[in-house]
C-alpha positions in Angstrom: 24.1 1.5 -92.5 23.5 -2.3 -91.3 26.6 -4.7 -93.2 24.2 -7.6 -94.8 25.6 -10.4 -96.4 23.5 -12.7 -99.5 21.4 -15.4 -97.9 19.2 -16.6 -100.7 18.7 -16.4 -104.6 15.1 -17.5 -106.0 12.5 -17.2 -108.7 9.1 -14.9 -108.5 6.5 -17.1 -110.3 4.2 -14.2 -110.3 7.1 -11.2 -112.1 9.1 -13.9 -113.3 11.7 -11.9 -112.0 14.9 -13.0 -109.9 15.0 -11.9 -106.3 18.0 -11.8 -104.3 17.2 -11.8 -100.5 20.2 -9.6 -98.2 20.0 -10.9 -94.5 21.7 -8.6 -91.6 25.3 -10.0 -90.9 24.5 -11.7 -87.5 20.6 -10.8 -87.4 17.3 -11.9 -88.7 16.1 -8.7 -90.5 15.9 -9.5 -94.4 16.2 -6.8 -97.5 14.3 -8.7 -100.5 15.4 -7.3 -103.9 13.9 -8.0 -107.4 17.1 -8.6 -110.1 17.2 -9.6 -113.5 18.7 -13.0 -115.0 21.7 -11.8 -116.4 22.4 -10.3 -113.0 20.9 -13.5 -110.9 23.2 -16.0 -113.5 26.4 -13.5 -112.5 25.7 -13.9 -109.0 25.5 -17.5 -108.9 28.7 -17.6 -111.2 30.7 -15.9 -108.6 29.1 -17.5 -105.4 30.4 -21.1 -107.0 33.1 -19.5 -108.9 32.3 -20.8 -112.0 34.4 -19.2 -114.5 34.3 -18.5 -118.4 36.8 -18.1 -120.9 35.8 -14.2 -121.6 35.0 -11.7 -119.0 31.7 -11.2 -118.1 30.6 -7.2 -117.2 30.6 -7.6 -113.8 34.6 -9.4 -114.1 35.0 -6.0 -116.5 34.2 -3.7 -113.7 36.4 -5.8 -111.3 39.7 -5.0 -113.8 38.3 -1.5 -114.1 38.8 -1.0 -110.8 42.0 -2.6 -109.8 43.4 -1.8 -113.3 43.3 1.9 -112.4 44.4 1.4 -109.1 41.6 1.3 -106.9 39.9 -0.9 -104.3 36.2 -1.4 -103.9 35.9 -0.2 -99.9 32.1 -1.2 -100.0 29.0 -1.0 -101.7 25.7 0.3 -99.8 22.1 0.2 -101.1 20.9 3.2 -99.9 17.2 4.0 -100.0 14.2 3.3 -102.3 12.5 5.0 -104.4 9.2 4.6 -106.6 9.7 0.8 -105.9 13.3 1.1 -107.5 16.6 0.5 -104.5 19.2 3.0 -105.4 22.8 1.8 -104.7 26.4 3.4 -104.2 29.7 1.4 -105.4 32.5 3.4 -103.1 35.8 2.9 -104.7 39.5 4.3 -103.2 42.2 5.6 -105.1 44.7 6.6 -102.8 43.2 9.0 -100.2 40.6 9.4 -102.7 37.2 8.0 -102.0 34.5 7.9 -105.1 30.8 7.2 -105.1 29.3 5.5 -107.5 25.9 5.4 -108.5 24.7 2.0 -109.4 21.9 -0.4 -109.2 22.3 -3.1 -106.2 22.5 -5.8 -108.4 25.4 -4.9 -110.7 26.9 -3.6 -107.0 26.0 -6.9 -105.3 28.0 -9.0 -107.8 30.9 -6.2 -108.2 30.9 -7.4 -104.3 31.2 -10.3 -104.3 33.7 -10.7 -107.3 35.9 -8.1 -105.0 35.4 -9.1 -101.6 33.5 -6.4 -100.5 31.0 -5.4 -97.1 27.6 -4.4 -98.5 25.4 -2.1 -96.3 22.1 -1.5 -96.1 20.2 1.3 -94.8 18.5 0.6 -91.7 15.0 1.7 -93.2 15.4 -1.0 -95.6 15.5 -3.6 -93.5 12.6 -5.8 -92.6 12.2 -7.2 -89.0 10.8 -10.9 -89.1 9.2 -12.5 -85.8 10.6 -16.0 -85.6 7.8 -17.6 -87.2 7.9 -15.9 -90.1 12.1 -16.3 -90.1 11.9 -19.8 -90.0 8.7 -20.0 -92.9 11.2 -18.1 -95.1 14.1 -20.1 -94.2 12.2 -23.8 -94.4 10.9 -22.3 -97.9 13.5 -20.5 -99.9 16.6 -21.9 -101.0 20.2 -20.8 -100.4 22.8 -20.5 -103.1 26.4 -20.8 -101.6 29.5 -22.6 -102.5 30.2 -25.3 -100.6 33.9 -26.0 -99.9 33.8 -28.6 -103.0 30.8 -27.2 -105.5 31.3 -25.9 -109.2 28.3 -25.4 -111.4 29.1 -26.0 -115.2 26.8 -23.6 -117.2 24.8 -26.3 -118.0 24.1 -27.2 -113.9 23.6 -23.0 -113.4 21.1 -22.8 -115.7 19.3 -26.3 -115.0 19.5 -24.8 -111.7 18.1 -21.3 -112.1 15.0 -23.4 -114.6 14.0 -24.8 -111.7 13.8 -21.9 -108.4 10.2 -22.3 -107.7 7.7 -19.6 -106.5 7.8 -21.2 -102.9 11.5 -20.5 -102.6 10.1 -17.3 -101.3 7.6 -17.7 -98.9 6.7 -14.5 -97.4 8.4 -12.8 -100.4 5.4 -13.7 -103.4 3.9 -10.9 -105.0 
């Protein structure tokens, strides 16, 4: 398992689907996944911290998990399958360690919300010559915090309206 970290969040014109692009902590290999909104909008949320007045699912699962007394030791996304990534949640209770199954979205925002490494396995991971790295970096755009930054649901979803197909270069159906 490689530790990968969330480099980029954008819009496939052709699926209309949300993809969420993992980058190897400290390397250039790339793991592209397709999400949906609700999971893409949770994502965001957390990455600028933006917070509402109810829990959302993903803020449940956090108070599952340290209301029962456990700590989220890391998620890994563990293999595909039939175009469908399979992911593990891997929660401690005391000496206890717990796998969960779960898709790598709902585990990728879990995450973040928790502090959490995400893994990848190594298969999963795609190598990029340094043309191609720096076509997907000049064309996608990263979602991250900056030290001052807070979305107000009305900036998030202006935001997320406007991810265009070329945010993903390389990564177009």
């Amino acid at each position: 398992m490689i530790e990968v970290v969330v480099s980029r969040l954008g819009l496939d014109s052709t699926t209309q689907s949300y993809v969420i692009v993992l980058q190897e902590k400290g390397g250039n290999r790339l793991l592209p996944i397709w999400i949906g909104q609700p999971e893409a909008e949770s994502i965001v949320m957390e990455m600028h911290k933006i917070r509402r007045a109810r829990p959302l699912t993903h803020d449940l699962c956090k108070s599952l998990i340290l209301g029962l007394g456990g700590a989220l030791r890391r998620v890994q996304i563990t293999r595909m399958e039939k175009s469908t990534y399979f992911a593990e949640l891997h929660i401690a209770r005391g000496e206890e360690v717990v796998q969960v199954d779960a898709r790598p979205s709902d585990s990728i925002a879990i995450a973040l919300r928790l502090a959490a490494p995400i893994f990848a396995s190594e298969v999963l991971l795609t190598a990029l010559d340094s043309e191609e790295e720096e076509s997907v970096t000049e064309t996608t755009t990263e979602i991250g915090p900056t030290s001052e930054s807070e979305l107000t649901p009305e900036q998030l979803k202006e935001y997320l309206e406007h991810l265009r197909p070329e945010d993903f270069g390389k990564f177009n159906l």
